[in-house]
N, CA and C atoms of all chains as a GROMACS GRO file, in nm:
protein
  564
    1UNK      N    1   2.388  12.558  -4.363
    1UNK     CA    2   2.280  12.482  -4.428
    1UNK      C    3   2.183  12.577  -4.499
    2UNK      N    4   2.150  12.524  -4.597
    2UNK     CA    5   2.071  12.599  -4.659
    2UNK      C    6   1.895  12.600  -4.605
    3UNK      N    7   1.848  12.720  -4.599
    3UNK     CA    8   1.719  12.703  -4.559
    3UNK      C    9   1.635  12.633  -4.624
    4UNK      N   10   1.491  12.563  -4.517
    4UNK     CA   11   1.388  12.522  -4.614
    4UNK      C   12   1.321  12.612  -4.719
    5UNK      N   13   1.309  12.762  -4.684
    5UNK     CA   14   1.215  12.798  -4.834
    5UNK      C   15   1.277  12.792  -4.937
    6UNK      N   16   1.468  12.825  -4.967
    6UNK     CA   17   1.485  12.800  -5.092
    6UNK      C   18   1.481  12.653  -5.110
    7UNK      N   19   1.481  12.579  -5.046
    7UNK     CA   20   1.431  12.396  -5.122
    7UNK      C   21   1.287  12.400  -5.179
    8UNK      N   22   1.217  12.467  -5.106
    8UNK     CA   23   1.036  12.462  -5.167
    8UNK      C   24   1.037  12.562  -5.260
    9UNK      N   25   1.113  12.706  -5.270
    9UNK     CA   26   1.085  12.804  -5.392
    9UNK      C   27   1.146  12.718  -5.509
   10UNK      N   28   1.255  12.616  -5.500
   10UNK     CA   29   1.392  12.540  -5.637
   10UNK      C   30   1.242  12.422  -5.679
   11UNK      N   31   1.199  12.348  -5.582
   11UNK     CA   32   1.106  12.226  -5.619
   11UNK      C   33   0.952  12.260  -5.651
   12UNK      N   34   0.956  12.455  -5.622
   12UNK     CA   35   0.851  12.454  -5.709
   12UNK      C   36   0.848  12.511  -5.839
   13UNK      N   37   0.976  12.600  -5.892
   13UNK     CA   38   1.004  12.647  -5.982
   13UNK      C   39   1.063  12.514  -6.088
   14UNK      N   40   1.109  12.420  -6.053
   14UNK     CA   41   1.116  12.287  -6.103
   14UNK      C   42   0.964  12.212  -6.165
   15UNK      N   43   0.895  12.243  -6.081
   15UNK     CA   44   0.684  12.165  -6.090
   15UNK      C   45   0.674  12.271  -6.218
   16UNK      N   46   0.706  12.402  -6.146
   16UNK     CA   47   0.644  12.476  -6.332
   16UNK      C   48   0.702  12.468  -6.428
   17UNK      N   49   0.812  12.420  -6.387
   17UNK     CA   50   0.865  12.429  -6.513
   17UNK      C   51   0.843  12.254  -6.667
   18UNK      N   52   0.843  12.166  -6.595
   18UNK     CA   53   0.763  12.055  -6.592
   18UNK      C   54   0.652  12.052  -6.665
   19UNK      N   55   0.552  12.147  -6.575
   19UNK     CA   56   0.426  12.142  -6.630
   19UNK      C   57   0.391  12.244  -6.742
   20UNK      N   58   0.467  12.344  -6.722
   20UNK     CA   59   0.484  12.426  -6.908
   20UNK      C   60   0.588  12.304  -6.993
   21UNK      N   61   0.678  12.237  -6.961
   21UNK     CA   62   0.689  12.196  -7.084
   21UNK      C   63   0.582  12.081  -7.079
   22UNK      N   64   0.486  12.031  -7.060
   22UNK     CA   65   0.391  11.952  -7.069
   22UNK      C   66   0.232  11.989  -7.129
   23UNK      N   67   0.255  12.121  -7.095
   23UNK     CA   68   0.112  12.193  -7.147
   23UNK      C   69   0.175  12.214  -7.308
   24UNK      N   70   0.287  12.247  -7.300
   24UNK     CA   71   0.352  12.325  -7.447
   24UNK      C   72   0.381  12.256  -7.550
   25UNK      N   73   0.460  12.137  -7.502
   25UNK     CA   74   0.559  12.012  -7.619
   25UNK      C   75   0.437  11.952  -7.677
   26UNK      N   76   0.474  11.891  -7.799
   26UNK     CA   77   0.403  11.798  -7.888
   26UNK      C   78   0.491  11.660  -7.878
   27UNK      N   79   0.609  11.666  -7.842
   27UNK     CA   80   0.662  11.513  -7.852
   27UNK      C   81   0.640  11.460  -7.744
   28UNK      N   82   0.589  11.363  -7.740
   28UNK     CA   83   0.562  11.283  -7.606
   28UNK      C   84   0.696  11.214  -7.546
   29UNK      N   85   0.782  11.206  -7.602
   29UNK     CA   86   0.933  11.162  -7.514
   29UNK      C   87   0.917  11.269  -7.429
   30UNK      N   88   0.951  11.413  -7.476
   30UNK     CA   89   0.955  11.578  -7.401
   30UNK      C   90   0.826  11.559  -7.302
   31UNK      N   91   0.748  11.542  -7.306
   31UNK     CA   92   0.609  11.577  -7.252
   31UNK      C   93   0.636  11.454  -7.084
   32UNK      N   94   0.714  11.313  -7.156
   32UNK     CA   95   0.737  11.194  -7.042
   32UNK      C   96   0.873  11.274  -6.951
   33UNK      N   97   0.965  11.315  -7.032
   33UNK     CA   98   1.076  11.427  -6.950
   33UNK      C   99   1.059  11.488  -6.854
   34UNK      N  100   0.914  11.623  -6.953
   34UNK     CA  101   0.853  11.711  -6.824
   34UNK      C  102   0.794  11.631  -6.746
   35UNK      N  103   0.701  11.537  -6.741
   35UNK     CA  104   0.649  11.493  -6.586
   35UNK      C  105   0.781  11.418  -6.486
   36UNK      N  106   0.892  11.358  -6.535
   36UNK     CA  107   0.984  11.301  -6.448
   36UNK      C  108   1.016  11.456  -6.401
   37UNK      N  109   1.033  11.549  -6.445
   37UNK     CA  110   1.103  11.706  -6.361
   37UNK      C  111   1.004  11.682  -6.259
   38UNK      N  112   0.865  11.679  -6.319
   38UNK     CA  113   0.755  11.744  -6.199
   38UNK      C  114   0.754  11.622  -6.073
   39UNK      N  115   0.784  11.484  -6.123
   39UNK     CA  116   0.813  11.411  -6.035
   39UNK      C  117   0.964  11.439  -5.888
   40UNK      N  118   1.068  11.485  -5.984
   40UNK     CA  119   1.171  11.532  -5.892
   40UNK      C  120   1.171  11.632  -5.782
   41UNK      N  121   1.065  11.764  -5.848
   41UNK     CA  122   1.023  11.807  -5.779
   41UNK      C  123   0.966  11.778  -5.622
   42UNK      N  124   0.860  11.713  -5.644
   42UNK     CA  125   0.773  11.618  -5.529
   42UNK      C  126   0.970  11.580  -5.424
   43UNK      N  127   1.024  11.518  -5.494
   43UNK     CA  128   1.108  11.421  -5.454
   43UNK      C  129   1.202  11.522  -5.348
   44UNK      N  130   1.196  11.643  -5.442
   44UNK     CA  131   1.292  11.735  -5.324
   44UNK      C  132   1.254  11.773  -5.222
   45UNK      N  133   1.095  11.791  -5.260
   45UNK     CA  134   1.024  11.826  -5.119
   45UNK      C  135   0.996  11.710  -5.023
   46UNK      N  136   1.009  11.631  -5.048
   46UNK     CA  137   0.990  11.508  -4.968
   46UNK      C  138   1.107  11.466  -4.897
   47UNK      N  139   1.200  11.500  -4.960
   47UNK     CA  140   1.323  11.483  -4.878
   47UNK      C  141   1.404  11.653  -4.789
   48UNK      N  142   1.318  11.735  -4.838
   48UNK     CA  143   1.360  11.870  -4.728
   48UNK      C  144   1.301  11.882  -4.623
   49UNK      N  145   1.155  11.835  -4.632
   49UNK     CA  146   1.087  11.842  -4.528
   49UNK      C  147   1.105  11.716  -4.396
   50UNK      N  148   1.170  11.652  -4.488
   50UNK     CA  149   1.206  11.527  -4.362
   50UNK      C  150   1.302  11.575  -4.334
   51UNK      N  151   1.411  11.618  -4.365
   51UNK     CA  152   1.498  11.676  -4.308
   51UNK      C  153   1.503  11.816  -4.186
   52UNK      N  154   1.413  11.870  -4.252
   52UNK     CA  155   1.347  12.003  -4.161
   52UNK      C  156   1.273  11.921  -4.034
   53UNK      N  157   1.173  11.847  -4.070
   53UNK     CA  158   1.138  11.746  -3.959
   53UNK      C  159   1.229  11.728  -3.873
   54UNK      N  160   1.320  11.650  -3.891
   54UNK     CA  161   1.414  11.573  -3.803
   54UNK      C  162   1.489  11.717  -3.741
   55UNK      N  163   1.482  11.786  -3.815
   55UNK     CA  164   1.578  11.921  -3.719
   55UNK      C  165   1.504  11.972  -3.642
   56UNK      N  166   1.406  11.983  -3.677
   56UNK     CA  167   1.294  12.046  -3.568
   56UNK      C  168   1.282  11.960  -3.425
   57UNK      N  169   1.299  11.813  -3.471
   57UNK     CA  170   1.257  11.740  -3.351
   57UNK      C  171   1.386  11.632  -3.302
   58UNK      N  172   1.480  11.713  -3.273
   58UNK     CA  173   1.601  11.617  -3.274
   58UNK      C  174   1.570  11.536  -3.139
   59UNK      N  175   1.468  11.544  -3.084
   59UNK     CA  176   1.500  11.426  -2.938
   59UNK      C  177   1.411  11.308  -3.013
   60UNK      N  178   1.350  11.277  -3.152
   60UNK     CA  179   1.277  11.159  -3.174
   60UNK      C  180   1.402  11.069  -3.274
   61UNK      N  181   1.550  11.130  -3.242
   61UNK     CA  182   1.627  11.096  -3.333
   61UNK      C  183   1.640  11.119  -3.492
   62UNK      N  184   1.733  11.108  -3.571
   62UNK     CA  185   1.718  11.131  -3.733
   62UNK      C  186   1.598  11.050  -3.787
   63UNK      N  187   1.518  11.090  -3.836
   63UNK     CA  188   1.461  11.040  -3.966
   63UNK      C  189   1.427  11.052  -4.069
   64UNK      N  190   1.450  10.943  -4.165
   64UNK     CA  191   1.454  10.950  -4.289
   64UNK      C  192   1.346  10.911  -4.368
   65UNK      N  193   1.238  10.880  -4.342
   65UNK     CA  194   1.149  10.893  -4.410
   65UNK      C  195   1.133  10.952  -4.554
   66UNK      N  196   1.138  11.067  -4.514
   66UNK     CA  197   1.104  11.113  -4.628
   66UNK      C  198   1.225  11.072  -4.817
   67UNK      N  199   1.352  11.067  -4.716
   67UNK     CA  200   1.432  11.001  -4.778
   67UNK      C  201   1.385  10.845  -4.879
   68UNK      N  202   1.349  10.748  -4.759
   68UNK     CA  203   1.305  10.650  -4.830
   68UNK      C  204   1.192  10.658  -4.895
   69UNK      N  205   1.050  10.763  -4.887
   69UNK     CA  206   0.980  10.772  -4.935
   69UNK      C  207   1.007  10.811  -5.078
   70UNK      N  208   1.097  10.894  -5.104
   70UNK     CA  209   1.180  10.952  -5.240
   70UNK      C  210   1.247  10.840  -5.307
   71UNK      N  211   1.320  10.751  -5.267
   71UNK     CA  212   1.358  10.645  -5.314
   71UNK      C  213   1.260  10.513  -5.403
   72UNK      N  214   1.133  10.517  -5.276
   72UNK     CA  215   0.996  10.438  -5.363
   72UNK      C  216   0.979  10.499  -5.454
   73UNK      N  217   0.951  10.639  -5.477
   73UNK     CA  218   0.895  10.704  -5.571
   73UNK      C  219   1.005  10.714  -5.660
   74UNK      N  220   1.143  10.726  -5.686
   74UNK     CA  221   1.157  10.764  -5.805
   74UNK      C  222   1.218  10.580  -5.854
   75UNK      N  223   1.162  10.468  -5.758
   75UNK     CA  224   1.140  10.324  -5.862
   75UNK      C  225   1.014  10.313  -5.924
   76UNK      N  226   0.935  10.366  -5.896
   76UNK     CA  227   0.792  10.365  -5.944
   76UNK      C  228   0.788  10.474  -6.069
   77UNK      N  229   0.874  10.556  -6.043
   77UNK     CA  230   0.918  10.647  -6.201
   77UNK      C  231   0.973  10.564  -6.279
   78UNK      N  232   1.052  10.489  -6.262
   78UNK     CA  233   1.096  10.429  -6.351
   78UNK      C  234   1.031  10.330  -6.434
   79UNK      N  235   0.926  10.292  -6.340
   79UNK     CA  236   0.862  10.141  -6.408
   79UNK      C  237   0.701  10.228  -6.470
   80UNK      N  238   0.717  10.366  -6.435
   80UNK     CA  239   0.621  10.474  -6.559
   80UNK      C  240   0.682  10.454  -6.683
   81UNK      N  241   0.823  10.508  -6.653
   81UNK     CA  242   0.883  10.507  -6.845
   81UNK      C  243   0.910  10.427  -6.899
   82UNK      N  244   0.948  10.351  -6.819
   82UNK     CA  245   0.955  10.189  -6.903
   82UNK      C  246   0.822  10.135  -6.971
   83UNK      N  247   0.725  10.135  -6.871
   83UNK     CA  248   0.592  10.103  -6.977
   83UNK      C  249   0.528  10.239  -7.049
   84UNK      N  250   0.575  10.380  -7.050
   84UNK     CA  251   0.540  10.496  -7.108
   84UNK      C  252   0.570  10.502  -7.232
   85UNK      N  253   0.784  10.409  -7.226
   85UNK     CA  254   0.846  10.456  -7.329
   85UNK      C  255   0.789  10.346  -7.446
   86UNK      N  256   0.745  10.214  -7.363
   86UNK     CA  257   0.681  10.062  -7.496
   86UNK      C  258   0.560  10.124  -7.545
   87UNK      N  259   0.503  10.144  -7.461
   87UNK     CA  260   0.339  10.241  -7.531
   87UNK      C  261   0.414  10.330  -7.636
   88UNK      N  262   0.492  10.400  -7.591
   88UNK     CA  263   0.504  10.514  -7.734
   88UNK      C  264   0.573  10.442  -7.854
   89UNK      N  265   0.670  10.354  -7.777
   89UNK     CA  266   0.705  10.312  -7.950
   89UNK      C  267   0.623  10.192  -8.020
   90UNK      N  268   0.520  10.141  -7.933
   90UNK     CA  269   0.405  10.107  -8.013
   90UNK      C  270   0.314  10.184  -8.072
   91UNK      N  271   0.274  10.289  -8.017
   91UNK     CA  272   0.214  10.389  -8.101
   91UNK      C  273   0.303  10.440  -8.238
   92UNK      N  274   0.421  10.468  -8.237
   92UNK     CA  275   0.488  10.477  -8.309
   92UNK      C  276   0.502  10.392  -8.447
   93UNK      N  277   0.495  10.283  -8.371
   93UNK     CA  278   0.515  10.174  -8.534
   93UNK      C  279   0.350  10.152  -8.581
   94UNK      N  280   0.241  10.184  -8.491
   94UNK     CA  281   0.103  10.205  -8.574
   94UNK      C  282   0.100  10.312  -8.642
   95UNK      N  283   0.108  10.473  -8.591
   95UNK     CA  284   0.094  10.575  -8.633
   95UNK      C  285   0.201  10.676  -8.682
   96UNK      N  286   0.347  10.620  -8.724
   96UNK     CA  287   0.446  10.704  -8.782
   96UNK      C  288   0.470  10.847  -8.681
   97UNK      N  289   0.413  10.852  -8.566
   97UNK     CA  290   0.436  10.980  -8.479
   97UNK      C  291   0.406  10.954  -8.392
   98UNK      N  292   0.472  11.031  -8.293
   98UNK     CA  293   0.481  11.035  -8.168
   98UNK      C  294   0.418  11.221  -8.116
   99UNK      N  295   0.347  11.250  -8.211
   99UNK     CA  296   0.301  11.382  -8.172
   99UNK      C  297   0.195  11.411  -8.108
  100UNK      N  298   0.166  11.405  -7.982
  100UNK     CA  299   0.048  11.431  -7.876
  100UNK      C  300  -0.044  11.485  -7.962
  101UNK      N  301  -0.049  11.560  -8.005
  101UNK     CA  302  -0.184  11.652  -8.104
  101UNK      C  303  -0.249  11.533  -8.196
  102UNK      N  304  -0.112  11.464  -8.283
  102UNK     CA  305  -0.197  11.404  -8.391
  102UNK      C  306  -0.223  11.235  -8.328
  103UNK      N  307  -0.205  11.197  -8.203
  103UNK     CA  308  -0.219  11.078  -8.164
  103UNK      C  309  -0.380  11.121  -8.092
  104UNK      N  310  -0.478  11.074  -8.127
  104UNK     CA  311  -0.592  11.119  -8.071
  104UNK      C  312  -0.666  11.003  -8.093
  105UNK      N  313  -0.619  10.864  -8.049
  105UNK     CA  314  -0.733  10.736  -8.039
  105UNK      C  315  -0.804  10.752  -7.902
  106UNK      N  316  -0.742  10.793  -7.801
  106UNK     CA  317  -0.807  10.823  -7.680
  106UNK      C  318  -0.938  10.909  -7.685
  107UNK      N  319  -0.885  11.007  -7.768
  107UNK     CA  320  -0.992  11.123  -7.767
  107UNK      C  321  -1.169  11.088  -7.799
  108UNK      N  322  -1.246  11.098  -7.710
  108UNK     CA  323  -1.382  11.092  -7.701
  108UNK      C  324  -1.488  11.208  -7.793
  109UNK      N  325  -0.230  13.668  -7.907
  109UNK     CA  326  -0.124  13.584  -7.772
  109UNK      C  327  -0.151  13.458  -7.875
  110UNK      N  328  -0.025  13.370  -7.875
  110UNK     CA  329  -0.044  13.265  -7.940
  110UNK      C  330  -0.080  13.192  -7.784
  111UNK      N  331  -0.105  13.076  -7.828
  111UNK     CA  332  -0.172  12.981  -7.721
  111UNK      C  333  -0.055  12.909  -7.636
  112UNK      N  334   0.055  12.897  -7.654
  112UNK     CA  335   0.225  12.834  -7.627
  112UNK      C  336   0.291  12.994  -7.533
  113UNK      N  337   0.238  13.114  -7.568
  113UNK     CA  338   0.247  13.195  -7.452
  113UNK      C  339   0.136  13.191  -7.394
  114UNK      N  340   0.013  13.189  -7.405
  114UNK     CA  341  -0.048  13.220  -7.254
  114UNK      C  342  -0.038  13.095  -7.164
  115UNK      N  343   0.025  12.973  -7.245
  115UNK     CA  344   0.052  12.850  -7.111
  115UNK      C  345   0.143  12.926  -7.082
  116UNK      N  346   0.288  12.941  -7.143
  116UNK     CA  347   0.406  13.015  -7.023
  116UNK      C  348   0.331  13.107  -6.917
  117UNK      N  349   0.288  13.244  -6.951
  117UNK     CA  350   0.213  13.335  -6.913
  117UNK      C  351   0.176  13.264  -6.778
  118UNK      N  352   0.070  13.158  -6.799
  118UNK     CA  353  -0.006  13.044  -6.694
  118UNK      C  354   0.068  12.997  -6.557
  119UNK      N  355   0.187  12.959  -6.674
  119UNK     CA  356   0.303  12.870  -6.545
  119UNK      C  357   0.396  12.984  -6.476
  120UNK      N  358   0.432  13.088  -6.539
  120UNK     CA  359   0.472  13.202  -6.467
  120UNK      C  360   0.411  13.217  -6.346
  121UNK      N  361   0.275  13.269  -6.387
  121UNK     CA  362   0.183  13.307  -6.231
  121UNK      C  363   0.186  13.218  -6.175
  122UNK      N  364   0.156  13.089  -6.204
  122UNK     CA  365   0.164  12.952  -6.092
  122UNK      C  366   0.311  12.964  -6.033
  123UNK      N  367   0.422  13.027  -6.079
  123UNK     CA  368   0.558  12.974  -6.027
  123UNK      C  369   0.608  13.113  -5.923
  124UNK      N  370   0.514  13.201  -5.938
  124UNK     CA  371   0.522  13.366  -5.824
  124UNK      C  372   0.399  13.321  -5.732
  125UNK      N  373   0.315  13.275  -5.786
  125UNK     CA  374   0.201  13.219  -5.679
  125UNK      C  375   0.276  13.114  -5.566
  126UNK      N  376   0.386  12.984  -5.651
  126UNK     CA  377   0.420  12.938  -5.539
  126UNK      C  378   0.523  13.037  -5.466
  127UNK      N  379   0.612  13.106  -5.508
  127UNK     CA  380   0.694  13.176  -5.404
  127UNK      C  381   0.642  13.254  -5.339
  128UNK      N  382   0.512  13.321  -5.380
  128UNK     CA  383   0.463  13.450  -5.256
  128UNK      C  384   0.399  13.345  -5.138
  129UNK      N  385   0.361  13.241  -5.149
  129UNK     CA  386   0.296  13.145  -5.074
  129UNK      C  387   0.406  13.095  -4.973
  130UNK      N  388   0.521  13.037  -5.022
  130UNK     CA  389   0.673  12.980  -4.937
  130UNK      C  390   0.714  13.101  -4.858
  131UNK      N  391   0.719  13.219  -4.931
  131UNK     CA  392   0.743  13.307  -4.841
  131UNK      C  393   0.679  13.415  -4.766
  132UNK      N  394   0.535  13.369  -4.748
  132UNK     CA  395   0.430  13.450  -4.652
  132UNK      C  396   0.445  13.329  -4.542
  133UNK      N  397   0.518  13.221  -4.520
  133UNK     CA  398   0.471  13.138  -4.456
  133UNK      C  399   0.578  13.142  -4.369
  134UNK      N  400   0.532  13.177  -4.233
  134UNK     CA  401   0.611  13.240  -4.119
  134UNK      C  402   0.685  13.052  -4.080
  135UNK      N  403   0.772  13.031  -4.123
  135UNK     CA  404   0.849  12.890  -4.115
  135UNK      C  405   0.921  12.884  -3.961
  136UNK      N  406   0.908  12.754  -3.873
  136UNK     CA  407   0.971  12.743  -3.741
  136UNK      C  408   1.129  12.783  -3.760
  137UNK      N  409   1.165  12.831  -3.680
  137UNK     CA  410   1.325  12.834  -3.692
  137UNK      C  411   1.409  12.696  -3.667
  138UNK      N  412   1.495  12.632  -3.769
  138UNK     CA  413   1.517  12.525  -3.744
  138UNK      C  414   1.590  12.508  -3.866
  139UNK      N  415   1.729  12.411  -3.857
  139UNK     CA  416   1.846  12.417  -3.939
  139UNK      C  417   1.767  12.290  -4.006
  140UNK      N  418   1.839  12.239  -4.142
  140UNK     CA  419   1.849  12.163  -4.216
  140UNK      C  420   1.870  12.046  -4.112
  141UNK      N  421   1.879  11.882  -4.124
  141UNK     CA  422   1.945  11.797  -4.031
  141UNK      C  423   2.014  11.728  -4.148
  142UNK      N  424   2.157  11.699  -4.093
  142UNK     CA  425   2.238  11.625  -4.250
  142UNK      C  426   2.204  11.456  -4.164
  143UNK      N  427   2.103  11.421  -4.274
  143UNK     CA  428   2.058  11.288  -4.266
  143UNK      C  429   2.185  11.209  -4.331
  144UNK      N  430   2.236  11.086  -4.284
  144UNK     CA  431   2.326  11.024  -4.335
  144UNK      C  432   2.298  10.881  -4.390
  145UNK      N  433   2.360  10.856  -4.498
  145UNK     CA  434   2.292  10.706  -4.566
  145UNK      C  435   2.241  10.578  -4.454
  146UNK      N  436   2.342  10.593  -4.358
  146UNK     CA  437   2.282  10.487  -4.224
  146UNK      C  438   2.176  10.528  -4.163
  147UNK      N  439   2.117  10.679  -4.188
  147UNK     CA  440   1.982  10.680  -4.134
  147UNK      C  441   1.871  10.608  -4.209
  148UNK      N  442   1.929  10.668  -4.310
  148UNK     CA  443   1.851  10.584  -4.437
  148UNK      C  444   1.825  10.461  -4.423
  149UNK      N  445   1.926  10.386  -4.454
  149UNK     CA  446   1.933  10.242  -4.413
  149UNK      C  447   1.816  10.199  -4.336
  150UNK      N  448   1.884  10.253  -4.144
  150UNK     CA  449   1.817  10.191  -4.078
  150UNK      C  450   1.609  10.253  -4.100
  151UNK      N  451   1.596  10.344  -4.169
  151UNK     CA  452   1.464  10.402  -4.160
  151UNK      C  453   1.410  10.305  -4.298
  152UNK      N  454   1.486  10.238  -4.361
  152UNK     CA  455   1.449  10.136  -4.482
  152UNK      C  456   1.443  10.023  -4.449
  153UNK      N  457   1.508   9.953  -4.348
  153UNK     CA  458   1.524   9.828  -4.312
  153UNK      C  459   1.507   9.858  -4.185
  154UNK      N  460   1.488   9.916  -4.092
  154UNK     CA  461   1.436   9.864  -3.926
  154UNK      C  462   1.586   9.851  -3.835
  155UNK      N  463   1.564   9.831  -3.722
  155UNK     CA  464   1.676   9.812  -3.662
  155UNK      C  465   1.664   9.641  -3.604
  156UNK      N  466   1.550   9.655  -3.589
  156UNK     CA  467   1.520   9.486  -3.544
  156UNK      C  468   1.453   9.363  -3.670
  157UNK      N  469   1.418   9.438  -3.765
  157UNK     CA  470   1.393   9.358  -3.889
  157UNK      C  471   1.211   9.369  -3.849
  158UNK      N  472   1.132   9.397  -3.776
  158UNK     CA  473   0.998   9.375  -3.789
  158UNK      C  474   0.991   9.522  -3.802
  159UNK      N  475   1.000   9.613  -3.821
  159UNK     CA  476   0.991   9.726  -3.824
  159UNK      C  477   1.099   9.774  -3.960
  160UNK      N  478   1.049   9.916  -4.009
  160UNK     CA  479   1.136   9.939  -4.139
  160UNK      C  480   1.004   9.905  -4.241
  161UNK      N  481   1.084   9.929  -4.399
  161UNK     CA  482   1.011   9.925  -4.527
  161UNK      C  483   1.034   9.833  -4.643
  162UNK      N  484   1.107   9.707  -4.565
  162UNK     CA  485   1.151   9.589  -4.629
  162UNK      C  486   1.038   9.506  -4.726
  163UNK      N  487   0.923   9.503  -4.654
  163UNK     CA  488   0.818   9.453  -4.755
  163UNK      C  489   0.758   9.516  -4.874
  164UNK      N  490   0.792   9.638  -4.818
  164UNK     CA  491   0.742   9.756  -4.916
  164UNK      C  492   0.865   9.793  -5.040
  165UNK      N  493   0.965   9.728  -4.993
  165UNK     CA  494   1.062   9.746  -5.079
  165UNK      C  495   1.098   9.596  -5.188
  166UNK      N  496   1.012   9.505  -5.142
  166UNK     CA  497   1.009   9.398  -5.180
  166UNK      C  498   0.896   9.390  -5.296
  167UNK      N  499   0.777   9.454  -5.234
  167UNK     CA  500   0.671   9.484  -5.318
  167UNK      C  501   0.715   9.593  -5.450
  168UNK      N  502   0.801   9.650  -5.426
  168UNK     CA  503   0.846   9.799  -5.562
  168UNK      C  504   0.925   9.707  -5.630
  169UNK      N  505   1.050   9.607  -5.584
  169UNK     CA  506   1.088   9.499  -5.661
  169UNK      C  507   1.028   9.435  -5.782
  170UNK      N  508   0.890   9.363  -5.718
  170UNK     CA  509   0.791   9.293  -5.757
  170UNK      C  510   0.713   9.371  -5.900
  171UNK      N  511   0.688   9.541  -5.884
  171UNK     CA  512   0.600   9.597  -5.943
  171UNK      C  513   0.730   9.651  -6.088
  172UNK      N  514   0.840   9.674  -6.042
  172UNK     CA  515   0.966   9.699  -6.169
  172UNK      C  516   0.936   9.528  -6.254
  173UNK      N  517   0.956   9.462  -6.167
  173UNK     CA  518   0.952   9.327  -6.284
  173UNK      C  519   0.826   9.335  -6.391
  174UNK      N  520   0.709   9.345  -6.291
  174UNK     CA  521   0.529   9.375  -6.365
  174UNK      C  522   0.602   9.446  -6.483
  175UNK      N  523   0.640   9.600  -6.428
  175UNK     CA  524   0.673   9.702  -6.555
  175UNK      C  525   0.800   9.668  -6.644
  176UNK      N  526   0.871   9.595  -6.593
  176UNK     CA  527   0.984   9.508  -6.720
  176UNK      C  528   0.916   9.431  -6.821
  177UNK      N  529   0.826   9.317  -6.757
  177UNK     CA  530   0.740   9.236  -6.825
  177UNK      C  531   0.652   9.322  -6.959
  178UNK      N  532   0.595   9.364  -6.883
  178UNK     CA  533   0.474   9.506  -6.949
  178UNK      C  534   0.542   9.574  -7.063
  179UNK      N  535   0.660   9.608  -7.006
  179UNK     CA  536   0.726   9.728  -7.151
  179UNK      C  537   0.768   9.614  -7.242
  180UNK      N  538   0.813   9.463  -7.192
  180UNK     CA  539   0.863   9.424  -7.338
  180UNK      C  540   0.786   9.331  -7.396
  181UNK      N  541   0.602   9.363  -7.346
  181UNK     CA  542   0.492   9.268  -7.387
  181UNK      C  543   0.458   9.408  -7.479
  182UNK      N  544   0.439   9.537  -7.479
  182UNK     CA  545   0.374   9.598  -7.502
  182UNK      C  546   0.455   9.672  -7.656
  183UNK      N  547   0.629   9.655  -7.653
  183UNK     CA  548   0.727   9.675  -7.753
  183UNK      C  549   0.774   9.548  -7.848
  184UNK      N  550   0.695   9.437  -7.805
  184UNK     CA  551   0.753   9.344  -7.906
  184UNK      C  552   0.672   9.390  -8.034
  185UNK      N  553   0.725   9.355  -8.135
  185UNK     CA  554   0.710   9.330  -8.246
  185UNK      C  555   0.557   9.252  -8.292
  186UNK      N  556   0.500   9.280  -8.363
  186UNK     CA  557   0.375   9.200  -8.410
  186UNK      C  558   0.424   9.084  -8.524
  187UNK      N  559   0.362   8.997  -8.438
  187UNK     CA  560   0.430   8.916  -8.606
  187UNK      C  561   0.248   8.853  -8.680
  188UNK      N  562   0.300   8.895  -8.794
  188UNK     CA  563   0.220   8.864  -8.940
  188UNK      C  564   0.132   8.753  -8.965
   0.00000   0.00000   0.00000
């Protein structure tokens, strides 16, 4: 079995990587991409550490927690891009782009 | 420095910051456990049905429809 630190060094080199392409990209499809990585991330650690859990404490029996907790979360990803991906292609048919820089109605 | 390297630059140190951190961290000795889909199961649904994450899985049901609804209120078409 593979140890827990390489699951937390892979799910955090996954978070940076995520969050540089999120600081960096101008297309907001790329930018919705990088946060689902940074989301997977979370997801690996949530499911190594339950696993490490349950090995640590094998007389409270297997649990999966963290398993099903990963499962909520990546349906709740989904129902992000689904209303992420209608927002953008409504922005799209107002403003001919989808370029984070030049979409600035938010901006104060 | 253009500004597209000092974010890399940024996320670099954040990504040696997390490994010197994972691995200063004196970890219990203790194997992986190969969790199997029936753990799953029963840690999603209960063994006796009052216990488990059935409502909660009923409720994420509920909130995909909200966000089905939502994406194809928010992508229809404008009409004239």
């Amino acid at each position: 079995m593979i140890p827990i630190e390489y699951w937390i060094i892979f799910s955090s080199l996954l978070f940076a990587i995520g969050a540089y392409g999120v600081l960096t990209r101008k297309n907001a499809i790329v930018v919705l991409m990088s946060i689902e990585v940074m989301l997977n991330a979370a997801n690996i650690n949530l499911v190594a550490f339950s696993s490490y859990h349950s090995a640590l404490h094998p007389s409270t029996g297997p649990d999966a927690s963290g398993q099903v907790f990963a499962l909520f979360s990546i349906a709740i990803a989904a129902a992000e891009v689904a209303v992420g991906l209608a927002i953008l292609l409504s922005v799209y048919r107002r403003y001919q782009t989808i370029d984070v820089d030049k979409i600035n109605i938010l901006r104060w | 420095m253009s500004s597209n390297a000092l974010r890399a630059l940024a996320m670099a140190v954040l990504a040696l910051l997390f490994v010197a951190i994972v691995l200063s961290v004196p970890w219990p000795e203790g194997d992986m456990d190969s969790t199997t889909s029936e753990d799953v199961a029963k840690t999603l649904f209960g063994t006796t049905g009052a216990e488990g994450y059935g409502l909660v899985l009923l409720l994420i049901g509920l909130l995909l429809l909200v966000a089905l609804l939502g994406g194809i209120f928010l992508a229809k078409e404008e009409s004239e």
